[in-house]
DRENPA-3360 file (N, C-alpha, C; in nm, 2 decimals, always signed):
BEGIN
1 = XXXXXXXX = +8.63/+8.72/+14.76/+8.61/+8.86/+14.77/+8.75/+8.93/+14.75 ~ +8.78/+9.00/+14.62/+8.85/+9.09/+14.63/+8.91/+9.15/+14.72 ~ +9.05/+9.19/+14.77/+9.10/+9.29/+14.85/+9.09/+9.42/+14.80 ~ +9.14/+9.52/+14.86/+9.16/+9.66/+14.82/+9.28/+9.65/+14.71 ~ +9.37/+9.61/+14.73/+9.49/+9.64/+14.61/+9.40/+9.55/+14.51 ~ +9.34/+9.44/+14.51/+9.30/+9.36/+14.37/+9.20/+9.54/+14.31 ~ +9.09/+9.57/+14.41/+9.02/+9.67/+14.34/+9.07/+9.79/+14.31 ~ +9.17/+9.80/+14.38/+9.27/+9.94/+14.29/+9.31/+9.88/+14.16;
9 = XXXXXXXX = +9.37/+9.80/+14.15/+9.43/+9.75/+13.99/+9.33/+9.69/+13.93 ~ +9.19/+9.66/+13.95/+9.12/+9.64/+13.82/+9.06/+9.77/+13.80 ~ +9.07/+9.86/+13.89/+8.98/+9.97/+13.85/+9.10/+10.08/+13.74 ~ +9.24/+10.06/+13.81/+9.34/+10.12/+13.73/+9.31/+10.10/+13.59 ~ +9.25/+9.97/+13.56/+9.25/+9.92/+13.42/+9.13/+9.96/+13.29 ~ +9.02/+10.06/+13.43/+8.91/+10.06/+13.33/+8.99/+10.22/+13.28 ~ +8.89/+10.25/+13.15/+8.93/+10.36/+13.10/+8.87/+10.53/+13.20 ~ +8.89/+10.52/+13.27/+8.87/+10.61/+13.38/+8.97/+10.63/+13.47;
17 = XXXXXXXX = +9.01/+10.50/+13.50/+9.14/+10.44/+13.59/+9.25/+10.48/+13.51 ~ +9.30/+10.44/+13.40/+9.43/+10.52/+13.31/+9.37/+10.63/+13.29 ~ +9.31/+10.68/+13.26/+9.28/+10.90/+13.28/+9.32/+10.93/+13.38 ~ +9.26/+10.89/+13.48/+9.35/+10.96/+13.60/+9.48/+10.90/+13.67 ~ +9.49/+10.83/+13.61/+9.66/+10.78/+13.64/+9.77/+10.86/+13.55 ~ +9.71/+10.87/+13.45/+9.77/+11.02/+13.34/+9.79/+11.12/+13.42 ~ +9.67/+11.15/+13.44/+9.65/+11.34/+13.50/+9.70/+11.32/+13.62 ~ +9.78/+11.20/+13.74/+9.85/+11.23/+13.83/+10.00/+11.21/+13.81;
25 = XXXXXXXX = +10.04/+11.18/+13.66/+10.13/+11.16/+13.68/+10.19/+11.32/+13.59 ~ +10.11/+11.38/+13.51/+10.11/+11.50/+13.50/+10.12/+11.55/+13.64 ~ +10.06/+11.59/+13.71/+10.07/+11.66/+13.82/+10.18/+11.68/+13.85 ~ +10.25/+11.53/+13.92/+10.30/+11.48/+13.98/+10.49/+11.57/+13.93 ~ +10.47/+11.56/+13.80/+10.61/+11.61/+13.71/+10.58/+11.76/+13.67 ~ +10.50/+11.80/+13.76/+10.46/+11.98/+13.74/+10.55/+12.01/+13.88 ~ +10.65/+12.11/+13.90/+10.74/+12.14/+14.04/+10.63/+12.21/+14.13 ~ +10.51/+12.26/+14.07/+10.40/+12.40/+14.14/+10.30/+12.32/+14.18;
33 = XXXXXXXX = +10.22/+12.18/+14.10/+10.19/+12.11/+14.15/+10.23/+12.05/+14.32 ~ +10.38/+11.98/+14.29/+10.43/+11.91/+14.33/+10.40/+11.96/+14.47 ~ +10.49/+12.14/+14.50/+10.49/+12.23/+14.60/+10.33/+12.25/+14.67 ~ +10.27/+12.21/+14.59/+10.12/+12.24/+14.69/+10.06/+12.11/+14.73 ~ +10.08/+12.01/+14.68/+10.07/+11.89/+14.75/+10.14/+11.83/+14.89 ~ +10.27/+11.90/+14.88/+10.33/+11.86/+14.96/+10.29/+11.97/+15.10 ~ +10.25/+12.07/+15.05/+10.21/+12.17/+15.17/+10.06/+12.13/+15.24 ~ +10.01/+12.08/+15.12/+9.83/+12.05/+15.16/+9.88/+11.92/+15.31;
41 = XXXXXXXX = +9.98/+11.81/+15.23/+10.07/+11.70/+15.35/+10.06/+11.76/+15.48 ~ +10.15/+11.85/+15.45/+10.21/+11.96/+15.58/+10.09/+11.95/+15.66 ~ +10.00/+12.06/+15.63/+9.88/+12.08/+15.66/+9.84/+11.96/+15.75 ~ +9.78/+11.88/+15.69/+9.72/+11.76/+15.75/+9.77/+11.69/+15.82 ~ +9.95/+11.74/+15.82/+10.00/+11.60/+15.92/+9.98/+11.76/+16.11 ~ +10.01/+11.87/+16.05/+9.99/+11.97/+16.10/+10.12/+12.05/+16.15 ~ +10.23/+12.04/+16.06/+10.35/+12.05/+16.07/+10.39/+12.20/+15.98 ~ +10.27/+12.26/+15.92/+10.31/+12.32/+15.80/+10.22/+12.47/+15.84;
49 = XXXX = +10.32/+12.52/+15.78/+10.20/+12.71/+15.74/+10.05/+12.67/+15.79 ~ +10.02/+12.73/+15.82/+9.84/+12.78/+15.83/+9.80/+12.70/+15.95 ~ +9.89/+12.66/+16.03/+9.88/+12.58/+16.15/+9.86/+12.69/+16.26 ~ +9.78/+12.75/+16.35/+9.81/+12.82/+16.49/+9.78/+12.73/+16.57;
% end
């Protein structure tokens, strides 16, 4: 039985898996992207804006 990393890299492989490995590495090289990922992080770790 497969692990989790074997099923992330064969799924990487199907043609759905390289689409979105595209579109996050787009993201990823957008600075405005970048800035809201890292705030949504914030968020969630609960370190960031929108915290009371």
């Amino acid at each position: 039985m497969p692990g989790i990393l074997s099923k992330i890299a064969m799924f990487a492989r199907t043609p759905q898996g390289r689409r979105l490995t595209r579109q996050a590495k787009q993201a990823a090289s957008d600075p405005r992207k970048r800035a809201q990922a890292k705030q949504a992080l914030s968020r969630l770790r609960g370190r960031g804006p929108g915290r009371h």
